[in-house]
N, C-alpha and C positions, 0 to 999 in steps of 0.2 A: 771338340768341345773346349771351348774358353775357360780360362780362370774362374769360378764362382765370385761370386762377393757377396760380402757378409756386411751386415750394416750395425757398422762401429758405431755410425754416429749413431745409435740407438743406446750406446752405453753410456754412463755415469764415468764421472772425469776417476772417480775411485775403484770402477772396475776397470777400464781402460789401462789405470795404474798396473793395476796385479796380471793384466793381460801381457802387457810389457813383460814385466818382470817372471812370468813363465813363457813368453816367448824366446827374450835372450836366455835363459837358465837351457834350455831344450836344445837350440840353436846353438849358441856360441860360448855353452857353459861359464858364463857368468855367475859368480857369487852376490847375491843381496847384502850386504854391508849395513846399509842406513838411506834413509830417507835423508836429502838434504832439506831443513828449512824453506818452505818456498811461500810466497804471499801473493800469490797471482792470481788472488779473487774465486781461488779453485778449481782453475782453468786445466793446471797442469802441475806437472811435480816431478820432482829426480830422484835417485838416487845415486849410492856409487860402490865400491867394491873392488876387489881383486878380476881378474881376467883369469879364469881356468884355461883359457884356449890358447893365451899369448907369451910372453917372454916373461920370465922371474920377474917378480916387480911390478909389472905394469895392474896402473889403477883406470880407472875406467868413470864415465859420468854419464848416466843416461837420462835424459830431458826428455816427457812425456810431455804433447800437447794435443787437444785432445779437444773435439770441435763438434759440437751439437748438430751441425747439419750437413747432409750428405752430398752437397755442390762446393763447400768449401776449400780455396785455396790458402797456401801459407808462403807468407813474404818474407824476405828479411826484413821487413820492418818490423813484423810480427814477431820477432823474437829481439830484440832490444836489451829488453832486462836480463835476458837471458846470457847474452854477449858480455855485458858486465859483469855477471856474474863467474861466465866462465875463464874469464879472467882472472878472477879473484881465489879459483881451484887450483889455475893453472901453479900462481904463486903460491899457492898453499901443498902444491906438490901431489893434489891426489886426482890429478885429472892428464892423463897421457893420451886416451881415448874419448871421442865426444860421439856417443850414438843420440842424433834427435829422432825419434817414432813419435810418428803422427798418422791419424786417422785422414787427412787429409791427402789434396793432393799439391803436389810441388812441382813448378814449371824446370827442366832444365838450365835453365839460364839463373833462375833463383835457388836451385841446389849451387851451383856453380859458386853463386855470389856468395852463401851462408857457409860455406867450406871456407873460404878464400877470407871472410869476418872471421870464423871464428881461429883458424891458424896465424893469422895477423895478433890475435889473443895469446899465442904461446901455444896453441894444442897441435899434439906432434899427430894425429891421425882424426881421421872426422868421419863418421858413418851414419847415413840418411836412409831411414827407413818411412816410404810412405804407407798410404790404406792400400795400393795396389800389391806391394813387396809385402803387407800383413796379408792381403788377401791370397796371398800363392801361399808363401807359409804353412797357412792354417790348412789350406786344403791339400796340400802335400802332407801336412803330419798329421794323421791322427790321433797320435799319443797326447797331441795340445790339444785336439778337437776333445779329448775326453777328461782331458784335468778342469777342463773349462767345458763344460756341460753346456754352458749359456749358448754357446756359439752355435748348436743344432739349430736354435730357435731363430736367431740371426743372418741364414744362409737357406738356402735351395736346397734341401737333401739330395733329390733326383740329382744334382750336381755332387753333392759331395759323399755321398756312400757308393759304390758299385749296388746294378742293378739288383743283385740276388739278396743283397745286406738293407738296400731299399724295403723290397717286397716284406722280409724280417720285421722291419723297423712299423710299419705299418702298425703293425699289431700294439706296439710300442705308444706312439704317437697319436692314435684316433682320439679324437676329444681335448688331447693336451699341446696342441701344437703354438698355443697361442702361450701357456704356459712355461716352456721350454725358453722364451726370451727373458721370462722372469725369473730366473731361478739362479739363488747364492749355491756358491762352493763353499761349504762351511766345512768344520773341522769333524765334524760328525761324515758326512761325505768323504773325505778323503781318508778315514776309519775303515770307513765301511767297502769304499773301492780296494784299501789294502789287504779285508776281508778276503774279501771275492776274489783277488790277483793270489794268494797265499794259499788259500785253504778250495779254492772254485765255489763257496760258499758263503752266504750271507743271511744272515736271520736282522732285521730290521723290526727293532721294537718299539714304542715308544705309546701314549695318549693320543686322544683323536686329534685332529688337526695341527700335527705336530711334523707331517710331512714324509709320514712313510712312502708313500705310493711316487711324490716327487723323486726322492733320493734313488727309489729302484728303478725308474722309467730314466734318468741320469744314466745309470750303472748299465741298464740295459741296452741302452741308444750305444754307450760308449762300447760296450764289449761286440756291438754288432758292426762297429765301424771300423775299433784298432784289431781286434781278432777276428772280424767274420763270423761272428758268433750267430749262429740261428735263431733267433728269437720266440721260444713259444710261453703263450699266455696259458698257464694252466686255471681252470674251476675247480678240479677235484682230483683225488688219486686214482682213482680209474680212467684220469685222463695221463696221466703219465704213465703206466702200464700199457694204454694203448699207440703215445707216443714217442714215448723214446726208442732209439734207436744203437745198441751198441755199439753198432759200426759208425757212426756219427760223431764224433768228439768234441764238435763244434755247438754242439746244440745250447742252450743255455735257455733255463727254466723259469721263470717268471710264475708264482703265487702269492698271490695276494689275502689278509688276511684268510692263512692257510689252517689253522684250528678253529675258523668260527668270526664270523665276522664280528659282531658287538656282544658277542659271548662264548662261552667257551660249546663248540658243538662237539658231544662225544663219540658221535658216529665220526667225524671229520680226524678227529684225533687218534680214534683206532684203527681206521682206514692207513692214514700214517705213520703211524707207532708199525701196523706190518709191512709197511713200503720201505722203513729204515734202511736195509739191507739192500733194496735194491737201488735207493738214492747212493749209498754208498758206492755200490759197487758200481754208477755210474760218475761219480766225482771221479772216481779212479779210473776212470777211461778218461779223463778230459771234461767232462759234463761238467757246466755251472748252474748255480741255482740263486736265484734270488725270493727270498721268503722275508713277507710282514704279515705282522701282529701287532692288538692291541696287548701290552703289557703284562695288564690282569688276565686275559685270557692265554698264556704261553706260561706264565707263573701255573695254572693250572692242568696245562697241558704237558709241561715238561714230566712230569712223577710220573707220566704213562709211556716216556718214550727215553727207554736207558741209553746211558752214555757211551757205553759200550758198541753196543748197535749203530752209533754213528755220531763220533766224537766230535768231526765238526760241529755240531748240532752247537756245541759250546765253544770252541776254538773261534768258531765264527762270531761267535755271537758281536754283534753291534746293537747299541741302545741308544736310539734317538729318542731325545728330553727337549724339551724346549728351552728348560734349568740348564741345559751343554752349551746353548746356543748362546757365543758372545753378542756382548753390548754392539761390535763392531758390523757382526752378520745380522740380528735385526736387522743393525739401522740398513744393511742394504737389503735385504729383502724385503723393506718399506720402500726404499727407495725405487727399486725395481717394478714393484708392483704402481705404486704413484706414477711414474714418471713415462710405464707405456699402458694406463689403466683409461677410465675413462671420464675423471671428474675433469671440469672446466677449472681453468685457467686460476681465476678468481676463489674459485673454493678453497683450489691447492694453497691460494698465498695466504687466505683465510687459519688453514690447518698447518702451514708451516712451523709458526713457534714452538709446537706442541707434537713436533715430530719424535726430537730426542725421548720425548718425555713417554709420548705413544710404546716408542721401541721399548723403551728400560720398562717400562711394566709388568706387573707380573701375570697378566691374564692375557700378556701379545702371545700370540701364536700365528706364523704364518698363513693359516687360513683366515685369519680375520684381516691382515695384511690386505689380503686377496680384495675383502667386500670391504674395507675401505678405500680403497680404490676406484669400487662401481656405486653410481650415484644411484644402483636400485637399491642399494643395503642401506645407503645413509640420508633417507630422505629425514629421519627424525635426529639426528644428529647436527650438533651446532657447533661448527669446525672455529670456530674463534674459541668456545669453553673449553678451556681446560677438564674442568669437572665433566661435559658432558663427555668427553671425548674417554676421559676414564669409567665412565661409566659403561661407554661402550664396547671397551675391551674388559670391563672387570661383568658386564653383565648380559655375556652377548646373547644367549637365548630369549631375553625379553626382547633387544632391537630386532633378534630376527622374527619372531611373533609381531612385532611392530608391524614389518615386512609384510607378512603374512595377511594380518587385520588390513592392510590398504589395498591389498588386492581385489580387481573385478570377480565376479563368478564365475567364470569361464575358467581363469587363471587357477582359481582355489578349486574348482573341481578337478581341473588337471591335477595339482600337487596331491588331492583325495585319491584319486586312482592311483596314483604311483605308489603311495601309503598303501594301500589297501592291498596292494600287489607287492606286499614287500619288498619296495624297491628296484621294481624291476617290471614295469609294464610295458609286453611285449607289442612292438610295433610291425603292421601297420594294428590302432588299437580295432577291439571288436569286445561290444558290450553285453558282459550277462547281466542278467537280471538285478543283482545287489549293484554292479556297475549303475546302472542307468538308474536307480531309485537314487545313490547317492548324486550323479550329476545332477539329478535333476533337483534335488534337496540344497544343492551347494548353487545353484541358479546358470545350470550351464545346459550346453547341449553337443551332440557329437560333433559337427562343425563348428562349434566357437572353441570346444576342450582341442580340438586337433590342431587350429590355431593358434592358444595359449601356451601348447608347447613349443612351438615352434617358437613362439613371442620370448620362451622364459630360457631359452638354451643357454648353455653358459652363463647365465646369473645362478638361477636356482636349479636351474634339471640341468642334465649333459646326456648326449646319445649316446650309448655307448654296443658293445656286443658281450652276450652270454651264452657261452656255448654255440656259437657261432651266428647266433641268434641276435636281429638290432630288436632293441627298445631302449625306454624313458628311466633312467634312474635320479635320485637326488643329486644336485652337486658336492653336497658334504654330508655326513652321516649325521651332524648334529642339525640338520633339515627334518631330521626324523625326528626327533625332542619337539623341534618348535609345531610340527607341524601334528601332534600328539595332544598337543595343548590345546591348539585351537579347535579340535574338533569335539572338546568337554561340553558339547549341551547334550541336551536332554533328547532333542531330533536325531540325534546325529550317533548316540551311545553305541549301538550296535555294531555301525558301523567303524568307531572307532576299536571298540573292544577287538571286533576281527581283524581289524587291520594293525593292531600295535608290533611293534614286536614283542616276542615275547619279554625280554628282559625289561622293558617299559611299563607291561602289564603285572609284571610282577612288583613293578617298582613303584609303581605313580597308579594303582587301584586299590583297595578295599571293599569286601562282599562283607557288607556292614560299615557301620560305622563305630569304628575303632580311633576315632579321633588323630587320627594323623595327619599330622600340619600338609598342605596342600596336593593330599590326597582325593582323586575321584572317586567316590562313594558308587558303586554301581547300585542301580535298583534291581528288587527282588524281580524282576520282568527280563534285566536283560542275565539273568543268572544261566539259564542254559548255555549260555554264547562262554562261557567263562568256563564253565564246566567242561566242554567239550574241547577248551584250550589248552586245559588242567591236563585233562585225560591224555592229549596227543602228546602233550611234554615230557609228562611222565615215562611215555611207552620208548623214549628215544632213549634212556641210558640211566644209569644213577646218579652222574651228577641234577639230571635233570629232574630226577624224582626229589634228590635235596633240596633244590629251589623252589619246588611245589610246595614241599613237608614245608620251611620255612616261610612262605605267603600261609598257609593255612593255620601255622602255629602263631601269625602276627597281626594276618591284615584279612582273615575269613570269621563272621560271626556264627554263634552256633547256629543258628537256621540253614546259612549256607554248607558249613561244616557238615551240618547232620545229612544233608542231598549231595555230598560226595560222598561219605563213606557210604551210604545204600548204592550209590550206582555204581563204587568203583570196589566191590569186596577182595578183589588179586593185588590191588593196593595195600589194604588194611590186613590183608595176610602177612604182605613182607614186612611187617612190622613185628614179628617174632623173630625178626634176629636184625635189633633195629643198629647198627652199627652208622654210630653219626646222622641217626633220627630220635633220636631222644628227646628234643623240644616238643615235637610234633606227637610223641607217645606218651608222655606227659600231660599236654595238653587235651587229649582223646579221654585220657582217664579224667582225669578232673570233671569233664566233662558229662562223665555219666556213658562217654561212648568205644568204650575199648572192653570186647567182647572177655572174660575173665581165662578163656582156654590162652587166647596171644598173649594175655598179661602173664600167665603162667610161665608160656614160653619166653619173651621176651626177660623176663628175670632170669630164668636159668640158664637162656643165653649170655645175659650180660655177666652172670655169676662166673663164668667160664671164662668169656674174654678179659674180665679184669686178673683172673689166676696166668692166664696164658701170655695176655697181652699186654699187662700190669697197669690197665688205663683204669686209674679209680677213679670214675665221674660216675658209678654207680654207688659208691658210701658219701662222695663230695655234696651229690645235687640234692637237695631236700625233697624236690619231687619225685624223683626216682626212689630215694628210701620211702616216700607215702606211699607207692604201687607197691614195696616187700609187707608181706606178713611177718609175722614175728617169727613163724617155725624157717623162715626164709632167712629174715638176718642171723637168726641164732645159727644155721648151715654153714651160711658164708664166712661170720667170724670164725667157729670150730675150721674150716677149710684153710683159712689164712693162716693161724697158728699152727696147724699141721704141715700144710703141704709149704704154703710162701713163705717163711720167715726163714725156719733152717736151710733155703736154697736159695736167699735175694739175692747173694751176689751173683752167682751163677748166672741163673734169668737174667738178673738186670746187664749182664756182658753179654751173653746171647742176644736180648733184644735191641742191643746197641747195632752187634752186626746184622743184626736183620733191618735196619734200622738206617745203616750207612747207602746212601746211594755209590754205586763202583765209576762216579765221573771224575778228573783231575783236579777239580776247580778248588783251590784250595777256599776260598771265601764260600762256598757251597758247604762243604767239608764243615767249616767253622760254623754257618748259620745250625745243620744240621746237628752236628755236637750240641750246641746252646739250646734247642729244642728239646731235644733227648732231658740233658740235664733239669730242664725245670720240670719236665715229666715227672724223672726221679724226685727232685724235690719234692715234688707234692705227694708223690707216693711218699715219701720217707712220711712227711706230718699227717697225712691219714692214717697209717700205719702205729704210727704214736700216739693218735687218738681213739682211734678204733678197737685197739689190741695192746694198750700201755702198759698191762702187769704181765704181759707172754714173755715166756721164758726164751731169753736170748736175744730176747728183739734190741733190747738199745747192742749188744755188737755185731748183729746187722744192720743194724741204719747206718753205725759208726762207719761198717764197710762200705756201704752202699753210698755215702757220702765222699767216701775216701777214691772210690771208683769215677765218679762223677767229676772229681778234681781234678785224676790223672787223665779222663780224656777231653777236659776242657784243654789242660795244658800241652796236653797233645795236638788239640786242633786249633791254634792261636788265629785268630784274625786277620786277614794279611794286611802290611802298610800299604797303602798308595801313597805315588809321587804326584807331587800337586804338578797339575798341568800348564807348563810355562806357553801363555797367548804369543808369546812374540819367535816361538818358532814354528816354522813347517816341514814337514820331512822328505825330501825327495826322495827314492830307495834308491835312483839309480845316483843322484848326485851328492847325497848328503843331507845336513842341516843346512837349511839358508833361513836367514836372519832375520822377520818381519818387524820394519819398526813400528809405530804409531804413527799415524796420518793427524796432523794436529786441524787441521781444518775441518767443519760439518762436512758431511757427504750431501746434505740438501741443499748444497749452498749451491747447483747450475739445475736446481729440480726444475726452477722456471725457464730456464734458458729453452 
């Protein structure tokens, strides 16, 4: 089998740079020093530095040139300025070695003569590296094969993984292979690789379109190529019970939004919360794992899964923000995506001025990157405006409903099924009944929707496998917003309602009209269909009963209100010990519809947990003192003078250690303290209102105050060190020095 080759000239004169610059660092331990000044149109560029490999002393000069197409030769003509220049080192004393790396290729006779220029200059040594000498390189090392991600996308795998790491990779790879040429190493990347290499562990967090799934399919390709690593894509935790393998070390795990895809799922969550121990105990055989989430949903996932149980969980942790991602990595993840995307020629030079401007925005995120690039996102976009161009990154769910609204029938009934199948319409398709009333509602039919997916692949759907299972998914999750919108008529209600998901429906319906700003009112007609949504959400856990209680304490009128409590009474029970349902029992009562035996209970319960648990939001909330009778408050205050006052300090240190999570994180540590304390606070001023002439009570508050201070002080805030852009960390080499590249990076976009 021959050398593979990789196709450089598909790279930017600015990644090409940093490819250089981690080839010599790998190779011939070179130190990064500085970028020299260079004005050659953006062609090329140098640096210079120390020589780790060579004799005391010696400096070094490395000239990058760097050629947009993949028949190209390089002449000694073609370096010119260069010869001058390296003249001008020699005498300035920091050039004793002259590496020229080029993506090209170079005749022998014209190496010959570029040696023979440039020692006639003063340089005591001269080293020519072409695209063929990068192409052995790169397929010899894997360790640059995985600092550099991109280069997967740029080469043959079948050539450069071994067969068995091939077969791995698969899994990896299906649907993103075209993506894998486009893809920045950014500092959040190289975070998160340090993750996984330290700890075998990696939790990837971050907002949607912000590139979780990129960084881990990175991480994954690379660990499958520099260690052999096995690569399995997990769905669920009974899929890792059934596949791991102790005696395997190699194995490395892949889960993707692994507590819940666009919300928090609490079966998902408790499933893993008791797998903790046995994740652990396969880190400790060698086992890697790669885990993403969205943000908010691991924010509420983590209080179910202690530290203890498996401390990576936090050691590892990486947070991918879009806010991490520099001004510099934008602009090449713009560039990337542009430059092998697929708008004409003309549009790009159309959209050039308004590149920098595109990147530094506040609403860029790589995945909109993505669909400016393809001329099906940007039909309504007007690549010379500035403003429209910000409009599109500041409001992308309208351009993609844009999107949406110009599609034929066919098309729109395809993206209708895949909604309705949440996300996941299994292929080859076959239609029931609700299937085929919408195709045929949206103006399609089985043979034109089976063509329309195939027409939309990679813009808006992607093929992918579920449980080993092919079908039709969306290509980003916020296709599910746009594509939520558009189904708000009147025809079409039912069928949206069954198909939302649910955080959508909770989010963007009202069962009445409760006047909220661009909310869909459902009518009294499609109220079953919501109902029986209500019902199935509820039955999955408590957090999910919460999200119910709050749509129905905000955005259900009482008509609908009244035909859930009759059909759901094992709901309206657990409201006698309503713990963080209190809007929703509140509102019941007002209402005329909370039976008076669960109002009984419910106060006596709450009576309890505020003694126990010192949570006073039952004397705080006004509505909650409207459900007390008077023989009730009059108990509660005698209880709090007896039993709470002469013991606050006590409890209130008690409920602190109850109260401490046992993880290291000292910034954890401190949110947690700062919580606790406003708790107390507020206890303290209830307490002072409620009960102001009890005996003893101002030097228990005094204490209770004084308690509050010492474990503030106890749990300070930790400092961060602001993060200096212009380094990178090699572990095996060191700091090396990134300087600033003073030219645009769009400046060979057209080339």
């Amino acid at each position: 089998m021959g050398v593979p080759k990789f196709e450089l000239y598909r790279l930017g004169w600015s990644d090409f740079q940093r490819l250089c610059q981690t080839v010599l660092s790998d190779v011939v331990g070179v130190q990064v020093e500085a970028y020299l000044d260079s004005n050659d149109a953006g062609r090329d560029g140098a640096f210079s530095g120390p020589w780790a490999g060579g004799a005391p002393g010696v400096r070094y000069v490395v000239q990058c040139k760097h050629v947009g197409r993949s028949d190209a030769r390089l002449t000694p003509s073609g370096l010119t300025d260069e010869l001058e220049k390296a003249g001008r080192l020699v005498e300035a004393g920091v050039c004793d070695v002259y590496f020229l790396v080029t993506n090209s290729r170079i005749t022998g006779r014209s190496a010959k003569k570029i040696e023979s220029m440039l020692r006639a200059k003063g340089v005591a040594d001269v080293r020519i590296w072409t695209g063929d000498m990068l192409d052995r390189i790169i397929a010899e090392r894997p360790r640059i094969r995985a600092l550099v991600p991109r280069l997967y996308g740029l080469g043959d795998l079948t050539e450069i993984l071994d067969e068995r790491a091939y077969d791995q990779a698969q899994a990896v790879l299906e649907g993103m292979r075209s993506d894998l040429a486009k893809v920045v190493r950014t500092r959040t990347f190289d975070q998160a690789a340090a993750a996984l290499a330290e700890h075998k562990f990696v939790l990837l967090l971050g907002a949607p379109a912000t590139g979780k799934t990129t960084i881990a399919s990175q991480l994954a390709i690379g660990a499958a190529d520099q260690h052999g690593a096995r690569v399995v894509v997990l769905q669920e935790p009974g899929d890792f019970d059934r596949l791991w393998n102790p005696n395997e070390p190699k194995q490395l795990f892949w889960i993707d939004d692994v507590f819940g895809a666009t919300q928090a799922n609490f079966d998902l969550i408790r499933a893993w919360a008791r797998s903790t121990r046995k994740v652990k105990a396969a880190v400790d055989r060698g086992t890697r794992f790669i885990l993403t989430s969205r943000d908010y949903v691991y924010r509420f996932a983590r209080d179910y899964i202690k530290a203890d149980a498996l401390p990576v969980l936090h050691e590892g942790e990486v947070v991918v923000r879009v806010a991490d991602i520099s001004q510099s990595e934008r602009e090449q993840i713009l560039y990337n995506h542009l430059k092998h995307g697929q708008q004409p020629e003309a549009y790009v030079r159309r959209l050039l001025p308004h590149l920098e401007y595109a990147a530094a925005h506040e609403g860029f995120t790589p995945e909109l990157a993505r669909r400016l690039a393809d001329p099906f996102f940007t039909k309504a976009l007007d690549p010379s405006s500035r403003s429209s161009v910000g409009s599109y990154l500041g409001e992308p769910k309208v351009f993609l409903e844009d999107v949406i609204r110009g599609l034929d029938g066919p098309s729109r009934a395809a993206l209708g099924l895949v909604f309705i199948h949440h996300d996941f319409l299994a292929s080859p398709i076959c239609l029931a009944d609700a299937d085929s009333d919408l195709v045929s509602r949206l103006g399609g039919s089985l043979g034109s929707v089976t063509s329309a997916l195939d027409s939309m692949q990679d813009s808006l759907l992607r093929y992918r496998k579920l449980g080993g299972k092919p079908g039709w998914s969306f290509a980003h999750p916020t296709m599910i917003d746009a594509f939520s919108s558009f189904l708000r008529r009147p025809e079409l209600i039912r069928h949206a309602l069954a198909g939302f998901p649910m955080e959508v429906l909770l989010r963007e319906t009202t069962c009445g009209d409760h006047e909220v700003e661009g909310a869909m009112v459902v009518p009294a007609g499609a109220y079953d269909v919501v109902l029986q949504r209500l019902a199935e959400h509820c039955a999955r856990g408590f957090p999910e009963r919460r999200a119910v209680d709050a749509y129905l304490s905000i955005r259900a009128g009482e008509a609908f209100l009244r035909l859930f409590v009759e059909s759901h009474p094992r709901w309206l029970e657990g409201l006698a010990r309503p713990v963080a349902r209190t809007t929703i029992l509140v509102r019941l009562f007002q209402l005329g519809l909370l039976p008076d035996g669960i109002r009984c209970a419910a106060v006596e319960y709450m009576t309890e947990w505020f003694l126990t648990e010192l949570d006073d939001e039952l004397l705080r909330s006004s509505g909650l003192r409207a459900m007390m009778e008077n023989e009730e408050e009059q108990n509660l205050r005698a209880r709090i003078i007896d039993e709470l006052v002469p013991d606050l300090h006590d409890r209130a240190n008690e409920h602190y250690a109850g109260f401490q999570s046992s993880g290291p994180d000292a910034e954890a540590a401190a949110d947690e303290a700062e919580t606790w304390a406003e708790a107390m606070r507020s206890l303290a001023v209830t307490l002072e209102t409620e009960v102001l002439n009890a005996p003893g009570l101002g030097e228990a508050v005094a204490e209770l105050e004084a308690l509050v201070e010492d474990v503030l002080e106890a749990n300070p805030p930790p400092k961060h060190d602001e993060y200096d852009d212009s380094w990178e960390h090699d572990s095996e080499r060191g700091p090396v020095t990134r300087a600033p590249i003073r030219r645009s990076i769009f400046d060979d976009l057209l080339d």
